[in-house]
PDB file of N, CA, C, O and CB in Angstrom:
ATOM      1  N   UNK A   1     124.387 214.782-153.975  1.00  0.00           N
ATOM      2  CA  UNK A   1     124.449 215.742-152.886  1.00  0.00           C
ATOM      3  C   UNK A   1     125.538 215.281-151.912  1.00  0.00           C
ATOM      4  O   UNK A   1     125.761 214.157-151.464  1.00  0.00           O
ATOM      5  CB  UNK A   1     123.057 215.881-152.167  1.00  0.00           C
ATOM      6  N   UNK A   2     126.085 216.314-151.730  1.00  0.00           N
ATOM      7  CA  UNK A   2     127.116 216.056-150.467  1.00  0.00           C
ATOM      8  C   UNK A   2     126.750 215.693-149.078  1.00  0.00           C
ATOM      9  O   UNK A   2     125.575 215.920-148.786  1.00  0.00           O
ATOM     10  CB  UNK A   2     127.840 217.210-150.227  1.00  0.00           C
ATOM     11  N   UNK A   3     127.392 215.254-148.296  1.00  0.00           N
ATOM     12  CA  UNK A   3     127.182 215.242-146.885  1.00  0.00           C
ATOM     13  C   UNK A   3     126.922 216.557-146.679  1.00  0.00           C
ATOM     14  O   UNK A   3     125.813 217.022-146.416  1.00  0.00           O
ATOM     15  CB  UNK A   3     128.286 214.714-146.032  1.00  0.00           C
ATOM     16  N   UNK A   4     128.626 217.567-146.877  1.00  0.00           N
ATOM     17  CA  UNK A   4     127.775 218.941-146.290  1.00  0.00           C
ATOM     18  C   UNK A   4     126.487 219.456-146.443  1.00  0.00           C
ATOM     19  O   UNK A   4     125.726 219.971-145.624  1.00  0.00           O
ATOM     20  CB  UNK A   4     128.286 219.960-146.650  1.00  0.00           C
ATOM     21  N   UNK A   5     126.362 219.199-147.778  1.00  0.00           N
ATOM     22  CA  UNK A   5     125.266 220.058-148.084  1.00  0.00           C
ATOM     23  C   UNK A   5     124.516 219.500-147.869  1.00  0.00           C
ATOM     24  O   UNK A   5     123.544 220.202-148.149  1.00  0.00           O
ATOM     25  CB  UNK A   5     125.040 220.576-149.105  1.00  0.00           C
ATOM     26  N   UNK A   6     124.042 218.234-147.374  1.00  0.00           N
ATOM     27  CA  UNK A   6     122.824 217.451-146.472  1.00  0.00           C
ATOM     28  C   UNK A   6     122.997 217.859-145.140  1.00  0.00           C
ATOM     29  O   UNK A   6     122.130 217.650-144.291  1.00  0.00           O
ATOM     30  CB  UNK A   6     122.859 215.749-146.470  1.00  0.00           C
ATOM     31  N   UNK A   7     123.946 218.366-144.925  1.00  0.00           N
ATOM     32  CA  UNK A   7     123.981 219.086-142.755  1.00  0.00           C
ATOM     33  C   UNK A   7     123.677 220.002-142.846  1.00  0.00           C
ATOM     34  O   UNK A   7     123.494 220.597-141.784  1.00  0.00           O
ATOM     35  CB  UNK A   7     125.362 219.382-141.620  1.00  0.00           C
ATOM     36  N   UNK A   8     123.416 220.743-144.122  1.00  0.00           N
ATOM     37  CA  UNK A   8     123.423 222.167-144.452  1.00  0.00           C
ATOM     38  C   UNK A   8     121.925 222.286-145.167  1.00  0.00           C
ATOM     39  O   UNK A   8     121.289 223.336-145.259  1.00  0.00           O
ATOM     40  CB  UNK A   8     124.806 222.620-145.496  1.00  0.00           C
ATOM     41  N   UNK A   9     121.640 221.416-145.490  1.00  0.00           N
ATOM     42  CA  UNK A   9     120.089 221.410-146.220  1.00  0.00           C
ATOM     43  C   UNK A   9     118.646 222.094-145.470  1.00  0.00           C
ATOM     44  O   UNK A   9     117.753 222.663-146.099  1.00  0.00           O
ATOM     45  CB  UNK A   9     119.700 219.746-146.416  1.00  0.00           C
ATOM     46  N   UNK A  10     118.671 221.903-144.136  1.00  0.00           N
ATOM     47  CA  UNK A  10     117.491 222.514-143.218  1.00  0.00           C
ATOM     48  C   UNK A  10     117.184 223.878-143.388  1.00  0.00           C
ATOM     49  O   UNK A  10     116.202 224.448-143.864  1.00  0.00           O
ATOM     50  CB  UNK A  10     117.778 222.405-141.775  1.00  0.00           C
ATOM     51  N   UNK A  11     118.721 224.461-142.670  1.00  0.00           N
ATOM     52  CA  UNK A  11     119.043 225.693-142.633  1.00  0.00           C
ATOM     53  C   UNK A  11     118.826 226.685-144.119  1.00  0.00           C
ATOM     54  O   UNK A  11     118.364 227.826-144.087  1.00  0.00           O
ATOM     55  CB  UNK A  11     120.433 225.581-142.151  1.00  0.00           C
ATOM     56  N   UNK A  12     119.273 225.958-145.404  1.00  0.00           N
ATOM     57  CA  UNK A  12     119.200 226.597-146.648  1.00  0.00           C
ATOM     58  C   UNK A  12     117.488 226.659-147.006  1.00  0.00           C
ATOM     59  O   UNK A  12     116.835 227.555-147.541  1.00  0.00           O
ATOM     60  CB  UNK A  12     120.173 225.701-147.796  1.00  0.00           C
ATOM     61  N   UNK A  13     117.063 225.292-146.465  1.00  0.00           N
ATOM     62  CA  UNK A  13     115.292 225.739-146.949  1.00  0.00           C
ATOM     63  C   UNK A  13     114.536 226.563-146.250  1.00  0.00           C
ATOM     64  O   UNK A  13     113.555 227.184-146.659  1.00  0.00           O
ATOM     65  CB  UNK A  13     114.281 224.612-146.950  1.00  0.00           C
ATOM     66  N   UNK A  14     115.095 226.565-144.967  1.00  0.00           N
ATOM     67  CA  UNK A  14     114.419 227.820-144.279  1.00  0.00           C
ATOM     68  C   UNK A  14     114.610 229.126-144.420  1.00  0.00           C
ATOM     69  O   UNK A  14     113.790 229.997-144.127  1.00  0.00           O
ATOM     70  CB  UNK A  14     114.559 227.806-143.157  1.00  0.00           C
ATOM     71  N   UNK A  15     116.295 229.377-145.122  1.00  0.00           N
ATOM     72  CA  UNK A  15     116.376 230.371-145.301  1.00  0.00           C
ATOM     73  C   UNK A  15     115.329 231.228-146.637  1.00  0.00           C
ATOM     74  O   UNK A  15     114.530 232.164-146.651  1.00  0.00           O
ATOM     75  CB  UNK A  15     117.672 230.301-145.326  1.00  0.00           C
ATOM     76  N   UNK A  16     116.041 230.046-147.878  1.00  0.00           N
ATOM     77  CA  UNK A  16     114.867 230.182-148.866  1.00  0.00           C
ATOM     78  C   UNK A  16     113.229 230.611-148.868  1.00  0.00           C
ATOM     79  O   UNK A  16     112.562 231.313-149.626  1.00  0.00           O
ATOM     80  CB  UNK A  16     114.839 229.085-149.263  1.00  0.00           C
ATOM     81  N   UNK A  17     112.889 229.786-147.555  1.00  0.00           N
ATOM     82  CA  UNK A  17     111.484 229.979-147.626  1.00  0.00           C
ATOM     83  C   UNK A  17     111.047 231.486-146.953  1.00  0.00           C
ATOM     84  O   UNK A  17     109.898 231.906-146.823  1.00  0.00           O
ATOM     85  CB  UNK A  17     110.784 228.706-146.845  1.00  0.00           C
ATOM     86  N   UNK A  18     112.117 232.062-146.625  1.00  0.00           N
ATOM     87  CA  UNK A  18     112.178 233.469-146.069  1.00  0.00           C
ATOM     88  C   UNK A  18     112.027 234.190-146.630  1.00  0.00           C
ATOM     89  O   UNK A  18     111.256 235.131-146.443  1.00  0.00           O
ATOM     90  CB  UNK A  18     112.988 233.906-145.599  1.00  0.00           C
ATOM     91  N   UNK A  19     112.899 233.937-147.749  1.00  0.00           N
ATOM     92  CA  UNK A  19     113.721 235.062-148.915  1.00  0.00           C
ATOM     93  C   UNK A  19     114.538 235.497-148.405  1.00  0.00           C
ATOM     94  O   UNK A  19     114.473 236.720-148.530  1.00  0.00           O
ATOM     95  CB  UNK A  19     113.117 236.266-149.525  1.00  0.00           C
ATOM     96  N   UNK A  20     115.300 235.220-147.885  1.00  0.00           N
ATOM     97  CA  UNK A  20     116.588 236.079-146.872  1.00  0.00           C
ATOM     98  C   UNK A  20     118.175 235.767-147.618  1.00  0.00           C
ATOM     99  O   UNK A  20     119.031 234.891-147.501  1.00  0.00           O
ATOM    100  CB  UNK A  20     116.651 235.238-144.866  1.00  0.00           C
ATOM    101  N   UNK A  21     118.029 236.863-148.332  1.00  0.00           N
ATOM    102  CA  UNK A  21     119.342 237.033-149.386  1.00  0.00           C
ATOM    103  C   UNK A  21     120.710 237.802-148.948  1.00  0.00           C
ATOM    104  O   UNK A  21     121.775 237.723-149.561  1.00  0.00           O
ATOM    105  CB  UNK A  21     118.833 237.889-150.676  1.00  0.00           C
ATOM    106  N   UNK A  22     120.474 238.565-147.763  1.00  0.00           N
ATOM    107  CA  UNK A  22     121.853 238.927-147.021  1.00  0.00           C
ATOM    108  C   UNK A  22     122.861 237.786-146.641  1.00  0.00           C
ATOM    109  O   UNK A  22     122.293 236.738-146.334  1.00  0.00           O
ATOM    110  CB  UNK A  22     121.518 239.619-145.676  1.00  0.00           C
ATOM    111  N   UNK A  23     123.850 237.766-146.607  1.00  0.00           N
ATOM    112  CA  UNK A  23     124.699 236.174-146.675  1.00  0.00           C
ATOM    113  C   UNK A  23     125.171 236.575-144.987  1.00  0.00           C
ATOM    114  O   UNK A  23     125.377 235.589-144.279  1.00  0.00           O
ATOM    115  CB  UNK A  23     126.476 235.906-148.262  1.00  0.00           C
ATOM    116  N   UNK A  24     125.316 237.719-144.440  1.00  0.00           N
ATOM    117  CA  UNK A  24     125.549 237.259-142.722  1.00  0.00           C
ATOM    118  C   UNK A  24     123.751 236.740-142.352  1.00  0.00           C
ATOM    119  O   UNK A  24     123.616 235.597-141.917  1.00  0.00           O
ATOM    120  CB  UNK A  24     126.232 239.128-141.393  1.00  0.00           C
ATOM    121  N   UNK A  25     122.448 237.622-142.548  1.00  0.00           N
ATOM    122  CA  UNK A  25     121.581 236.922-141.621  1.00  0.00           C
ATOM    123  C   UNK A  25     121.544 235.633-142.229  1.00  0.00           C
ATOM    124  O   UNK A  25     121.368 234.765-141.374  1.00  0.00           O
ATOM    125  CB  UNK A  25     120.164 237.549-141.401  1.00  0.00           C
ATOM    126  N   UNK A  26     121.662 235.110-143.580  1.00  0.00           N
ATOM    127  CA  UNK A  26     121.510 233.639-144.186  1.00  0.00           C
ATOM    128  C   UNK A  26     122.527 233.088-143.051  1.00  0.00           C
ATOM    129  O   UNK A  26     122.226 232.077-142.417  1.00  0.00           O
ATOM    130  CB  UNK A  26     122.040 233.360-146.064  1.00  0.00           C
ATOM    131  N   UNK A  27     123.444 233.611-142.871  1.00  0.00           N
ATOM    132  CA  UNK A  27     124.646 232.263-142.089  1.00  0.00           C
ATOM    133  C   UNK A  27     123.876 232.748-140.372  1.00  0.00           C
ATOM    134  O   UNK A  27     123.923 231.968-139.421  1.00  0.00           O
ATOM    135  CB  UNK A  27     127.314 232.790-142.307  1.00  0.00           C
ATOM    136  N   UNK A  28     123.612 233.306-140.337  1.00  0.00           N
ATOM    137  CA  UNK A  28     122.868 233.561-138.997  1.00  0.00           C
ATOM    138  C   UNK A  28     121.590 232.599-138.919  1.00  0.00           C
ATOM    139  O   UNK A  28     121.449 231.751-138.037  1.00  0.00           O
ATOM    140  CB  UNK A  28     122.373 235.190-138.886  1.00  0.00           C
ATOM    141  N   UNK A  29     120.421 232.903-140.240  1.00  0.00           N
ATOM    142  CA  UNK A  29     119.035 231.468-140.241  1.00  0.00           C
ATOM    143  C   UNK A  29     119.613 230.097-139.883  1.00  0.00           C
ATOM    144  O   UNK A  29     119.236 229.381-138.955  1.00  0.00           O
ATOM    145  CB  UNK A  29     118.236 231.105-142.023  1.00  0.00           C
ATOM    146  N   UNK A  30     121.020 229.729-141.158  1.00  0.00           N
ATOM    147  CA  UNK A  30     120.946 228.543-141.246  1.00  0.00           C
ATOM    148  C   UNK A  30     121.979 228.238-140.416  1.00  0.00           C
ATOM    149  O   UNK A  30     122.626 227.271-140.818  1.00  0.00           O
ATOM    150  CB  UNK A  30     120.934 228.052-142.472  1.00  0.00           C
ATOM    151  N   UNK A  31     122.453 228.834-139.161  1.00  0.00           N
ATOM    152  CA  UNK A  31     123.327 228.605-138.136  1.00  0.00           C
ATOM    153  C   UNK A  31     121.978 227.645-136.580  1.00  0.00           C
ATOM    154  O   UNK A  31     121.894 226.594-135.945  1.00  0.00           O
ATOM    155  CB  UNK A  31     124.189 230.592-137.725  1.00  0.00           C
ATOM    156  N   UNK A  32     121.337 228.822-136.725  1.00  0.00           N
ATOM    157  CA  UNK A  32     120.018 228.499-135.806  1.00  0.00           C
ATOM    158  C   UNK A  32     119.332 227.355-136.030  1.00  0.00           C
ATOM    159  O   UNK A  32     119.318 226.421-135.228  1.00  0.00           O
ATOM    160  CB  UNK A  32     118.984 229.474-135.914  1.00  0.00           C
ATOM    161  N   UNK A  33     118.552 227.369-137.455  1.00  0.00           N
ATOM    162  CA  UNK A  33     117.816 226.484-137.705  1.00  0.00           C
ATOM    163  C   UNK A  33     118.825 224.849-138.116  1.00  0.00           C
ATOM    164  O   UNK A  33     118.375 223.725-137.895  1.00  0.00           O
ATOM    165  CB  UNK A  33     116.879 227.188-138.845  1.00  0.00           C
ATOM    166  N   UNK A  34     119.479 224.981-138.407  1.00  0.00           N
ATOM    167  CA  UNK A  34     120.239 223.550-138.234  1.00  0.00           C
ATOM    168  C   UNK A  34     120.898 223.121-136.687  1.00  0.00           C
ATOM    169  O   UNK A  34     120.993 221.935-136.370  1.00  0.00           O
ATOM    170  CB  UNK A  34     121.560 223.586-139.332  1.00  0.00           C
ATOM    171  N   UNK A  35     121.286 224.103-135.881  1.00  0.00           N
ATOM    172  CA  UNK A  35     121.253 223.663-134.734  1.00  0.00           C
ATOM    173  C   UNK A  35     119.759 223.591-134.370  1.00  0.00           C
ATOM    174  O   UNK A  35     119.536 223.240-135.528  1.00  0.00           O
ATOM    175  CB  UNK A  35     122.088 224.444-133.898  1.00  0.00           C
ATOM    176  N   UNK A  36     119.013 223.599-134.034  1.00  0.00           N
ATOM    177  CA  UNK A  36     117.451 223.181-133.713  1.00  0.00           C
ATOM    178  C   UNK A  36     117.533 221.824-134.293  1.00  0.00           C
ATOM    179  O   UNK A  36     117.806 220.837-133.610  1.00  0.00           O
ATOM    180  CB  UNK A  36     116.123 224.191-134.472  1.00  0.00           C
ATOM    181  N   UNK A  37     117.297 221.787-135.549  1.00  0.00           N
ATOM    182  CA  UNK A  37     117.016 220.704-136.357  1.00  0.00           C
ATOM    183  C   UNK A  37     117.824 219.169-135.694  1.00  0.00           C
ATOM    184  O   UNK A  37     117.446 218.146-135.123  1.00  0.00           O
ATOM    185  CB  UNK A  37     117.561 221.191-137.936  1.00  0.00           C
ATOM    186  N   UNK A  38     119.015 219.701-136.133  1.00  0.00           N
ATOM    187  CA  UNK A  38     120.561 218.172-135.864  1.00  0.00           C
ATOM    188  C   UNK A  38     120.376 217.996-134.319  1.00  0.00           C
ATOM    189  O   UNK A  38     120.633 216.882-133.863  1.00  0.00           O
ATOM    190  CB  UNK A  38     122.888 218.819-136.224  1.00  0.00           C
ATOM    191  N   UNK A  39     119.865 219.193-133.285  1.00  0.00           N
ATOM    192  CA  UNK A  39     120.165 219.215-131.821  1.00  0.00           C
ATOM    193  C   UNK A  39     118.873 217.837-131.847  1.00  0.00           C
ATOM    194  O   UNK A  39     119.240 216.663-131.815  1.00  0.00           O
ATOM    195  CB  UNK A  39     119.860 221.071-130.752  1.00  0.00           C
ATOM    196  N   UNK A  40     117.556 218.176-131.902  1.00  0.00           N
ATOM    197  CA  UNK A  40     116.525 217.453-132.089  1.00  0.00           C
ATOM    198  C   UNK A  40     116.440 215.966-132.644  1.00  0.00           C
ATOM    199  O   UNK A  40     115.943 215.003-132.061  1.00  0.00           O
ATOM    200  CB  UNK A  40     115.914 218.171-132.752  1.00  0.00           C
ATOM    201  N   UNK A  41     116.953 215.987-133.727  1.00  0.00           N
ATOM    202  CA  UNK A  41     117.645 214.508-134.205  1.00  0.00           C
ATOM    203  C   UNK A  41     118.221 213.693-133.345  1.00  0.00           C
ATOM    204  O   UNK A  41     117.634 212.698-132.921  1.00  0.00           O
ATOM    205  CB  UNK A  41     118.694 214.615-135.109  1.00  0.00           C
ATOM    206  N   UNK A  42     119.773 214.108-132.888  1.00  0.00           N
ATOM    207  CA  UNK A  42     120.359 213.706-131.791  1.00  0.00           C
ATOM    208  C   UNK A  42     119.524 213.312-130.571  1.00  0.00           C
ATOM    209  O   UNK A  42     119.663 212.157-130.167  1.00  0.00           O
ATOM    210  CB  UNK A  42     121.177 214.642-131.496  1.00  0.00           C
ATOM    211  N   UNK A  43     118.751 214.048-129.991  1.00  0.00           N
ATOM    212  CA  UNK A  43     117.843 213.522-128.539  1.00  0.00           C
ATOM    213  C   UNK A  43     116.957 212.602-129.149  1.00  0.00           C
ATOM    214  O   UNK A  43     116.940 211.505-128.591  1.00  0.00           O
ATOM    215  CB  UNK A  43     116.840 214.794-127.599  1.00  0.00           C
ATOM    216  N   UNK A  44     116.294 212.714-130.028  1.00  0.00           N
ATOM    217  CA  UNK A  44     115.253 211.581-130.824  1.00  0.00           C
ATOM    218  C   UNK A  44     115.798 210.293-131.050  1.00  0.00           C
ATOM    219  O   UNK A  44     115.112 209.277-131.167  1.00  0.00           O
ATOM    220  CB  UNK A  44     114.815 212.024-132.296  1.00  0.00           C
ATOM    221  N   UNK A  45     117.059 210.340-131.111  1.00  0.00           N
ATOM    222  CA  UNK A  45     118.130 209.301-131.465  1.00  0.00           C
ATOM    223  C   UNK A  45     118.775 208.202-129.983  1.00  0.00           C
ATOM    224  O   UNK A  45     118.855 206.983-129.833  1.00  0.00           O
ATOM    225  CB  UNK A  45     119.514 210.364-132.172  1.00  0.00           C
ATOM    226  N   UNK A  46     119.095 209.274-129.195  1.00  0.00           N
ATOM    227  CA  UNK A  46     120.007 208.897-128.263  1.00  0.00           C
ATOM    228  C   UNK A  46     118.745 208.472-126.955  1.00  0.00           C
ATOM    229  O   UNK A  46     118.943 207.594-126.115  1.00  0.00           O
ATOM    230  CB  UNK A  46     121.264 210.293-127.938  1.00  0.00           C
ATOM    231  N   UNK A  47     117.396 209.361-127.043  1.00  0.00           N
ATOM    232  CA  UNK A  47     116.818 208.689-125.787  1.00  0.00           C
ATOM    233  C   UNK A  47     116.071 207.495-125.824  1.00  0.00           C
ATOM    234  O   UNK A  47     115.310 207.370-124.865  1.00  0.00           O
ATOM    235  CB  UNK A  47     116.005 209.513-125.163  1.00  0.00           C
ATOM    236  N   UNK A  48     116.063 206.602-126.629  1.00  0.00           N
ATOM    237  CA  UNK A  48     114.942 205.255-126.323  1.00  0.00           C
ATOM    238  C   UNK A  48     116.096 204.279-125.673  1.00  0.00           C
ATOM    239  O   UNK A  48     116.033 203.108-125.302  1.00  0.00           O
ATOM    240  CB  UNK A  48     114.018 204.387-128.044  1.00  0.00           C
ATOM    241  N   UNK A  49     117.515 205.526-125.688  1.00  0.00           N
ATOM    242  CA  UNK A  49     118.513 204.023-125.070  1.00  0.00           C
ATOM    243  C   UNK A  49     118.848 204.485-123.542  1.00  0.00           C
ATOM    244  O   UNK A  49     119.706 203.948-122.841  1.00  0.00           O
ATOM    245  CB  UNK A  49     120.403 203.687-126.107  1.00  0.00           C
ATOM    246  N   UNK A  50     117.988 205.617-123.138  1.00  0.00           N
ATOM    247  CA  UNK A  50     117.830 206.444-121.753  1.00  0.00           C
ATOM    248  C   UNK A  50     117.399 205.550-120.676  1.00  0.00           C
ATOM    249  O   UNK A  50     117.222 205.992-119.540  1.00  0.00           O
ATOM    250  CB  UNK A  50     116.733 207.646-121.839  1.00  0.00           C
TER     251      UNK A  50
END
């Protein structure tokens, strides 16, 4: 597996788990749900050094 497609992995299972086969709302799910996801990571990451 690629990097991308590990930055890209959240967004694709959520879309999947939708069924959401239109390719703009798919780039619309997995636009959202990977920003949620990576945004969340990042603060989980960066605050115990807060």
């Amino acid at each position: 597996m690629s990097p991308i497609q590990l930055f890209l992995l959240p967004g694709n299972v959520a879309s999947d788990a939708l069924h959401i086969e239109d390719a703009d709302s798919r780039t619309m799910m997995r636009t959202l749900v990977n920003m949620l996801v990576w945004n969340l990571v990042a603060v989980l990451v960066v605050l115990p050094f807060i």
